[in-house]
N, C-alpha and C positions, 0 to 999 in steps of 0.2 A: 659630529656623528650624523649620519645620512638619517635623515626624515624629523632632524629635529630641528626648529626654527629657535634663532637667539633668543626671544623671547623666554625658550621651555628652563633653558639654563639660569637665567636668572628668577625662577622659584615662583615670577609673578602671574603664570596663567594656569586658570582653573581647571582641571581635566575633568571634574565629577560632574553628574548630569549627563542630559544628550544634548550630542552639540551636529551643528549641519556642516555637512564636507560636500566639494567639488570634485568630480572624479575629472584626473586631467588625463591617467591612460588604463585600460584596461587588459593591458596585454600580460599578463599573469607569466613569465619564466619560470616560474613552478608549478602553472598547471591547477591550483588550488583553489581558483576562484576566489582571490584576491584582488582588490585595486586599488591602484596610486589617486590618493585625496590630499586635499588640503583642506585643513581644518579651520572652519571663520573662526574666530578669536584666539588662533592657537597659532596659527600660521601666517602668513604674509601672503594677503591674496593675490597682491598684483606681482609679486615675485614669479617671473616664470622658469627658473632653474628646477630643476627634477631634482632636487637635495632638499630643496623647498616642501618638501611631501613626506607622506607614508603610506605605508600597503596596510591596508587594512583588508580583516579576512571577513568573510561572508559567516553571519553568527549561525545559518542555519544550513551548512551545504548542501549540497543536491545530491542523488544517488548518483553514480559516477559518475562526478562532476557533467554534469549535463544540464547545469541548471541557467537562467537567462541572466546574463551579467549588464552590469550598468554601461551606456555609454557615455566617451568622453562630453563632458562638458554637465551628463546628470548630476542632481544634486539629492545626497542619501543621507538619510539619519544614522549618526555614526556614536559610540558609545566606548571609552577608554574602558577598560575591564578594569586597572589596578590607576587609582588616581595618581601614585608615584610612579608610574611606569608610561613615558609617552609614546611607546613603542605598542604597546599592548589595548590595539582597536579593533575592532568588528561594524562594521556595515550591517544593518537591518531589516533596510527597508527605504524606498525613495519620497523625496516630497515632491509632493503633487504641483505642478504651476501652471496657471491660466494663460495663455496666449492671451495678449493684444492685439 
């Protein structure tokens, strides 16, 4: 099943809580302010296959669609709505990181 990582199938990772994602692309084919992430402890971070991922939707969209989307490589606070459902995510908001 596209966006779901082996791990999801065998019952053993957590979806409850907020968990951090990688946006690897933001280019949204529906227009909705959507982005393709992978999920740390959910997904296989050094996997770089795009089946490796999921679209996760923007939990608070913009008035038509106009609002400032993530770029690749940001990293956003992302939140599963339904813990049995690994399909069923929303983006929030980004975390903040220090330059060195």
């Amino acid at each position: 099943m596209l966006g779901i990582d082996q791990l999801l199938t065998t019952g053993d990772v957590d979806l409850s809580g907020i968990k951090i994602a990688q946006v690897i692309d933001n280019y949204d084919p529906l227009c909705i302010e959507r982005v393709l992430v992978r999920v740390v402890g959910v997904h296989d971070m050094s996997n770089d296959v795009p089946e490796n991922a999921i679209w996760a939707r923007h939990m608070a969209p913009s008035k038509a669609s106009s609002g400032e989307i993530p770029d690749i490589g940001d990293w956003l606070y992302v939140t599963f709505l339904n813990s049995e459902d690994p399909m069923s995510i929303i983006w929030w908001g980004w975390l903040r990181t220090v330059n060195s």
